[in-house]
One Martini backbone bead per residue (centre of mass of N, CA, C, O) as a GRO file, in nm:
protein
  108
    1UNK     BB    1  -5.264   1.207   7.487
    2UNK     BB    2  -5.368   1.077   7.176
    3UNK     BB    3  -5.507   0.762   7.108
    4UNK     BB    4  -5.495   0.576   6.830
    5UNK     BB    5  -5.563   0.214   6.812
    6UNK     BB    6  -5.589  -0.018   6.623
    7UNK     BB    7  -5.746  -0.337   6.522
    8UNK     BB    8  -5.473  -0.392   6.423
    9UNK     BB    9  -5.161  -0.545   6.408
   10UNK     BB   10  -5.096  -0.506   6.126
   11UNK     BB   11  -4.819  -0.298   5.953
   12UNK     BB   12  -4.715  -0.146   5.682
   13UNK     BB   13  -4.759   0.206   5.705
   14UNK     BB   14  -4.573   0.456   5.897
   15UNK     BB   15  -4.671   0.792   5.948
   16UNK     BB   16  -4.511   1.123   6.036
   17UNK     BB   17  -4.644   1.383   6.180
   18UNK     BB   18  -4.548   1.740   6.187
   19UNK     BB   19  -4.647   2.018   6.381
   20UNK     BB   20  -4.687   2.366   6.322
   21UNK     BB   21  -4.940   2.557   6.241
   22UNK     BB   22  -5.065   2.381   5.998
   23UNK     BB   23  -5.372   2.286   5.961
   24UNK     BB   24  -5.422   2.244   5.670
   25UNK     BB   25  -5.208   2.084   5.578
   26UNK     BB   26  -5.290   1.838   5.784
   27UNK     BB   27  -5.567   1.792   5.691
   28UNK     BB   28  -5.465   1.724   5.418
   29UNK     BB   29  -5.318   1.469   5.467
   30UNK     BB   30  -5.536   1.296   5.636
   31UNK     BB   31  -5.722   1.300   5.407
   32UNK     BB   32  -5.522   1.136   5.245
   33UNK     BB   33  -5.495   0.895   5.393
   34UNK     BB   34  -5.742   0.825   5.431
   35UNK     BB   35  -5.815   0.769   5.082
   36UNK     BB   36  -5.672   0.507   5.091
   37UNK     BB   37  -5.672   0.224   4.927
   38UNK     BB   38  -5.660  -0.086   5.054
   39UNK     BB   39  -5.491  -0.351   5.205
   40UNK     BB   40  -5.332  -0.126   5.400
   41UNK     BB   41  -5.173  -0.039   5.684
   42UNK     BB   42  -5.217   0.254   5.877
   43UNK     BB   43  -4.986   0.442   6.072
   44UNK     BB   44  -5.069   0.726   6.250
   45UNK     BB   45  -4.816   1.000   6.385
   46UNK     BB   46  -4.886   1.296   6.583
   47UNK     BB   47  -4.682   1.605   6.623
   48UNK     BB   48  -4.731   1.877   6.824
   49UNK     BB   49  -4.644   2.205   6.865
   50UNK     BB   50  -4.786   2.390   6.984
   51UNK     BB   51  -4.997   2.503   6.864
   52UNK     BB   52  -5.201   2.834   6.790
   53UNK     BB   53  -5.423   2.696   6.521
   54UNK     BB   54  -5.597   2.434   6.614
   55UNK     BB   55  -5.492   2.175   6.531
   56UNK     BB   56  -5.548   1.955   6.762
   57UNK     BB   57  -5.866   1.978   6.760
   58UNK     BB   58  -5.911   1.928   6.446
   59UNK     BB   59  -5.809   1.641   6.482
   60UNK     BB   60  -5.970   1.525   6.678
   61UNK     BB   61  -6.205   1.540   6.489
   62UNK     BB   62  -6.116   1.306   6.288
   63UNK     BB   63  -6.066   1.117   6.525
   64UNK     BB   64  -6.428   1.109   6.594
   65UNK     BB   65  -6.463   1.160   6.234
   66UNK     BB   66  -6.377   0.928   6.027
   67UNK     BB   67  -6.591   0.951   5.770
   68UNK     BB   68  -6.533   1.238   5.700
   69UNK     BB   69  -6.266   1.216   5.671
   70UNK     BB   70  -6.286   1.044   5.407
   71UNK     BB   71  -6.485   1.205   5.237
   72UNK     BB   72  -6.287   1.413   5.213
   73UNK     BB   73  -6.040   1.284   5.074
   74UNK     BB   74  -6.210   1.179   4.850
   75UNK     BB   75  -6.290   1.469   4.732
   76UNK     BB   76  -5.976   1.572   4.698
   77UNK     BB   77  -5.898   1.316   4.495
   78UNK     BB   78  -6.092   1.397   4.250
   79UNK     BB   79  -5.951   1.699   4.245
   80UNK     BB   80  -5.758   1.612   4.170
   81UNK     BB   81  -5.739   1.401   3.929
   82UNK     BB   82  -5.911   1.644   3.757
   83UNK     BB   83  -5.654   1.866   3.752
   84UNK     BB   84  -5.389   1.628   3.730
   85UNK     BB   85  -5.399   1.500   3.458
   86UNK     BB   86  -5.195   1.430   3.254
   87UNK     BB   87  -5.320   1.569   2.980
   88UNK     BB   88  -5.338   1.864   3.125
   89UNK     BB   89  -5.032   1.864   3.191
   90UNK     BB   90  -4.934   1.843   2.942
   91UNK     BB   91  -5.114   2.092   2.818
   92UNK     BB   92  -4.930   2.323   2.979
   93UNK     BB   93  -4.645   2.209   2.907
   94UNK     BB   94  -4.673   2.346   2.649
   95UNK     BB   95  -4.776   2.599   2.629
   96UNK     BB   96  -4.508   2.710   2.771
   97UNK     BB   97  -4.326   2.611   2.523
   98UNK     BB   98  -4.438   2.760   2.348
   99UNK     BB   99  -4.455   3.048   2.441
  100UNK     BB  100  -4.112   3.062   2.476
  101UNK     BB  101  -4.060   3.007   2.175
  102UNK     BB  102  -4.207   3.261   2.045
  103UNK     BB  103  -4.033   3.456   2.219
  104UNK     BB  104  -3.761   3.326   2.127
  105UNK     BB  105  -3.783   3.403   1.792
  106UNK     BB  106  -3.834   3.690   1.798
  107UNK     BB  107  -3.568   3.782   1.904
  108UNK     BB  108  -3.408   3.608   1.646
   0.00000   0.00000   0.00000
């Protein structure tokens, strides 16, 4: 079992990830927990059960590459931002309700 133990004594919130073969949604979690900025301390437990899709190993270049970790979330942080911002996503569900009201004027 691997512990990364923080430098800091106090934790503000504790997150929990239990994983079997997620790799990929477990390494998007820990990039976005990465990516959290503020005064806050976070400490991270994760519990793999014997993955069999490397979860185990990947996790492990993480925690031994914080840096890269933190650019990776970075990076998720700006593409979730720019693709998910109000505006965009109001004009989405506007679109949809436009949409469905068109068509069913039509059968009206």
């Amino acid at each position: 079992m691997l512990s990364a133990i923080s430098q800091h004594s106090r934790v503000d919130v504790s997150v929990v990830i239990v994983t079997y073969s997620c790799k990929n949604y477990v390494l998007e979690c820990i990039e976005s927990i990465f990516a959290q900025a503020g005064p806050i301390q976070i400490e991270v437990i994760i519990v793999d059960n014997a993955s069999k899709d490397g979860t185990a190993k990947a996790i492990l270049w993480m925690l031994e590459h914080p840096k890269e970790a933190k650019e990776m979330g970075l990076a998720g942080r700006k593409y979730f931002e720019e693709m998910f911002i109000q505006e965009r996503m109001l004009k989405k569900v506007e679109r949809i309700y436009e949409s469905f009201l068109a068509k069913t004027l039509v059968k009206d």
